[in-house]
Each structure stands twice: as C-alpha cells, then as structure tokens.
N, C-alpha and C positions, 0 to 999 in steps of 0.2 A: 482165429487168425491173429488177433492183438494180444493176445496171449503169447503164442510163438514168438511173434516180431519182437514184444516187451520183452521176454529172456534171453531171445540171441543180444538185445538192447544192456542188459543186466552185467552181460559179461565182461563188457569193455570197461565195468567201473570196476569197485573195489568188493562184489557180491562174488564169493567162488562156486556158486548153484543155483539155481531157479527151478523152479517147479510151477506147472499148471497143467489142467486138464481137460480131454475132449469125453464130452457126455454120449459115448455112443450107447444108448439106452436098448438095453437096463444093461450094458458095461462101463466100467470107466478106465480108459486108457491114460494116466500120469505118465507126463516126459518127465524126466528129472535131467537137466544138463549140470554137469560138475565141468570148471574150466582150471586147467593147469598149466601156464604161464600162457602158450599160443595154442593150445587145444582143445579142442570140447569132448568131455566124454557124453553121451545118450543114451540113455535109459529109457523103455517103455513097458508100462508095468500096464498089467492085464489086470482089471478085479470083475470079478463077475456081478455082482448089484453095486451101480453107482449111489442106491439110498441113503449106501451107510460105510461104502468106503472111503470116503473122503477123509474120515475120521481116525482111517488106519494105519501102519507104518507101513512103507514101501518093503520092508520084505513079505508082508502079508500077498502082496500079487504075485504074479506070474511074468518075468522077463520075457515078455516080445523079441524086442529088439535092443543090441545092444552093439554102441561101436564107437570109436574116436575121428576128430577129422579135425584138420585144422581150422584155426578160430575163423579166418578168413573165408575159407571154403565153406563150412555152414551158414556163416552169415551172409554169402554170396549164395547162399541155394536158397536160403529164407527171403532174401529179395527177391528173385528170381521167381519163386512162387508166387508172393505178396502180386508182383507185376502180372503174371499170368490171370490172377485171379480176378484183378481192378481189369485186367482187357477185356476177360470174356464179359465180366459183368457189369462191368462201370460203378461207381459208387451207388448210386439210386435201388440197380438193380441185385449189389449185394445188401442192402438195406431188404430190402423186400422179400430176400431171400432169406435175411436169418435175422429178420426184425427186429429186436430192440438195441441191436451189434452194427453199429454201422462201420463201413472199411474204416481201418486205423490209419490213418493219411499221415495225421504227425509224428505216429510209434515209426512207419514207416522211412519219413525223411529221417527222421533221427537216426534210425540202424542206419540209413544209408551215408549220413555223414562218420558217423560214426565209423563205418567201414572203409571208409575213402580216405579217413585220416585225418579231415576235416578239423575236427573237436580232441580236445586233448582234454583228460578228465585232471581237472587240481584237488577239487575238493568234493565231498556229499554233506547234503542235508536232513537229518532225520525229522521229518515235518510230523505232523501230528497223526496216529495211527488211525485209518479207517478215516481219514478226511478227503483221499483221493484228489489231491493239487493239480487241475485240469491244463490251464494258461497263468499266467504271470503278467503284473503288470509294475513297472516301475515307475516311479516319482519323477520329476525332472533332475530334483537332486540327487534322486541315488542311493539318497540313504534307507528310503522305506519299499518294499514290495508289496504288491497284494497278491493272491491267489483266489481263483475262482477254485473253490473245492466242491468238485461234481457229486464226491460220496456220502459227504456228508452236508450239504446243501448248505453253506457256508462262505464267506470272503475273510480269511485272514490277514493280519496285518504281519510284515515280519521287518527286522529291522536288518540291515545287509552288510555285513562284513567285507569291505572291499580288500580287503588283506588276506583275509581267508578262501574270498569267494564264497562264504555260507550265508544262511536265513537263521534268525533266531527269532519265534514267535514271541508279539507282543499282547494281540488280542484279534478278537474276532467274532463276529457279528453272523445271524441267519441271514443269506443270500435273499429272501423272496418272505413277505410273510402272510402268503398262504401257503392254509398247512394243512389244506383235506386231497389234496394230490403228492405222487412224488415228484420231484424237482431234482434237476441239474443242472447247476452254473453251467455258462459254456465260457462264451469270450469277456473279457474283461479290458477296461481302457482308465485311466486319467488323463485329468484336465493340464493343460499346459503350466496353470497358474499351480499345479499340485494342490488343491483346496479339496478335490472331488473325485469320486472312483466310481465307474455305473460297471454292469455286470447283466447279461442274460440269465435269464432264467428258462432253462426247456424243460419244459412241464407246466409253469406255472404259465408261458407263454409271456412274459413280460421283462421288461429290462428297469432295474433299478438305480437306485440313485445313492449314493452315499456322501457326507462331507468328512472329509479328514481335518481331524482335532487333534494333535499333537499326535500319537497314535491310537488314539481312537477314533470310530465308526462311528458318525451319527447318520441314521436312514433319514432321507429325504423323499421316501415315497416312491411306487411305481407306477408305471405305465406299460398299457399293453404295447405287445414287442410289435405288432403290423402283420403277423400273421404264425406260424406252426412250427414251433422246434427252433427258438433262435439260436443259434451257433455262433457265428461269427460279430465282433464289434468293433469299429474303426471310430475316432473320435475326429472328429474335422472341424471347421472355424464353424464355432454354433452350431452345432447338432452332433448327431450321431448315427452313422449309418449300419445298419441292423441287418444280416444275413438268414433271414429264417427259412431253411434247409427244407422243412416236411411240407411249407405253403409254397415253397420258392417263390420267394417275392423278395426283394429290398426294399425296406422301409428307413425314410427320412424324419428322423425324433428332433425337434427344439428342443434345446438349452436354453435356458431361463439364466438369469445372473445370479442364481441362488444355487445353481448349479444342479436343478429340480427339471425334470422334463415334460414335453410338451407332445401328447400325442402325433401321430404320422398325420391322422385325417386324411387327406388325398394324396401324401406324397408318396404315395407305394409303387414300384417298380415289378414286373413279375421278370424272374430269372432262375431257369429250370434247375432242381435241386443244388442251387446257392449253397456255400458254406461260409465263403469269404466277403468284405467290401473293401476295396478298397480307395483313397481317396487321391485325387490327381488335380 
C-alpha cells in the first residue's frame, strides 16, 4: 500500500515514472506508472519468480495490464482505496496484518493534499541515497533542518535555502547507539532555545538526545522511550512527550538544562495503538 500511495505521491513533483512492486509469491507483479502532463500511463508486468526478478528489465515480464487515466482520477481511486483499507482494518489491524508495513498515514495525507491542490511543488531535494528522510524538524531560526533517517538509522543535519526551498546536507550523526538490533528513527523535535534535537528510535526502543554545535551533532545520551515502537515526539515546556505505537502507552521524558533526558519512571499513560502526542 505505501508503495502505491508513494508513486501516485511522485507524480505531482518533477519524477515522470515510479516503479514498485507486490510480492505475490513466487510472482512478482511491477506497476510502472509514466505521467504525461495530466495523465498516468500503467503498467503491470507479470514475472514468474520474484527471486531474481527484481533485477530484470520490464520487458522481460508479461503486460497484465495496461491503460491511461487521468492524473486526478488515479489519484482519486488510490485514496479511495487507501480509505477502504484504514475502514475495514484500522491501523493496529493492518499492522498485524502485514507486520513490519504499518498503514502509510502520512504518504496518505500527503497524496491527499497533493490532490486537492493544497501544496504547490517549488523545488526537490536530492538527500542522501538509501538514508530514507522519515520526519523533519526545524530550528527556530530556519536556517538548519534535521531529518529522522528511518533507512539508514541516522539524524542529519541540513542547512535550508529559504530562496530555493531546498536542503543541503552538512553532517550527520547514528540516531541510536545500539548496534545489535535494527533501528528506525521515527519522530524528531527541537528545543525552543535551538541548542538541542532528540529523536525516537523504533527498534532500539529509546529516545535520544543531541546538542547542536554550529552544525554539528554532539550525542548527549539516551533514554528508554517508556514503552514499544516509539513513533511519535512532541516537545512541550520541559519534557517530552513520546508516542510509542506497539505498547500504546505515552510516556512523559524530563529535560534536564543540558538538554539530556530524564527517564518516564511513573509518568506513562496507556493509549491504544498511539502514533501521535500532542501538547495543549
């Protein structure tokens, strides 16, 4: 599904095709969408062992399916879907359904603003290849962003062209450091005073801490996140409130004045498959 959602998402920038694929095992069915000013062409190529075709050119398959629709109209069926899918099964339930793929909630909003007109694309970013840029978090000033990089377990620092609207990477630092699991950043926040960046870790189960130094990353340590798969992080006056999705629980972190955190201890909340907190 976040697959899908991501390319019909693709086409409204400056990308003229996307490609991904469903593992119906042992086949593997590749869409390939091409767009041409307001229209998407579709492709569905057939291969008979998913082992080794991943690695093949699309004319090696077999055309399924193949047809044009307007840009609108597929991106209106691809919600459409997206929506049927989150009814019958709620998020929890499509988690548990295809396990380590939880529903795509923000690919989702995004096509839908996207589709509505909402967002007008000015510029792209080419971030760094196979670092998968999760969430965003800005400075007060504006000049610096950070990225929670899910793929490659990572917080980058990037500096922000307000002229252009782009990122240019300046450094970046391991999200979590433990290293006998795999890990992925989820939410990312700074501090008011801009001195400090924390960041979840889902995997590691823990939320870290960073100081900002001109643009660099110095670690100031972590702390367990208060419970299973933290997703979500909202920064509020001294603390930090933690969304962790697989415990459903919110957990309440101290802020120390070093900008170093203070475990939950007793401040946990339980809230059934939680993604978000937010503060009021």
């Amino acid at each position: 599904m976040a697959d899908l959602v991501a390319g019909a998402g693709e086409l409204y920038g400056q990308q003229r095709s996307a490609r991904f694929f469903f593992d119906a095992e042992p086949q593997e069915l590749r869409w390939v969408l091409r767009t041409t000013d307001d229209t998407v062409n579709v492709t569905i190529h057939q291969f008979p062992d998913v082992s080794v075709s991943p690695d093949l050119p699309d004319s090696h398959g077999t055309v399924m399916w193949q047809a044009t629709y307007p840009r609108s109209a597929f991106a209106h069926a691809v919600l459409e879907t997206a929506h049927t899918v989150l009814k019958e099964h709620g998020e929890a339930g499509y988690l548990a359904k295809w396990a380590m793929h939880p529903y795509p909630v923000a690919l989702v909003q995004d096509l839908r603003r996207l589709h509505t007109g909402k967002l007008k694309l000015v510029a792209a970013s080419q971030l760094r290849p196979g670092s998968g840029p999760r969430h965003l978090a800005f400075t007060p000033s504006g000049d610096l962003v950070f990225s929670a990089d899910e793929l490659s377990s990572t917080v980058t620092c990037h500096r922000y062209d307000a002229e252009t609207g782009t990122l240019h990477e300046l450094s970046r630092v391991p999200a979590t450091a433990v290293a006998d699991i795999p890990n992925q950043p989820g939410g990312i926040a700074t501090s008011d005073s801009g001195r400090y960046v924390w960041v979840t870790n889902r995997g590691a189960d823990t939320v870290a801490a960073f100081r900002i130094t001109g643009a660099e990353l110095a670690p100031l340590g972590e702390v367990p996140s208060g419970g299973s798969r933290p997703r979500g992080l909202t920064a509020a006056p001294g603390c930090l409130l933690v969304a962790n999705q697989h415990s459903g629980t919110v957990a309440v972190l101290g802020v120390a004045g070093d900008g170093s955190l203070v475990e939950a201890g007793g401040a946990v909340v339980a809230v059934a498959s939680v993604v978000c907190a937010l503060a009021v």
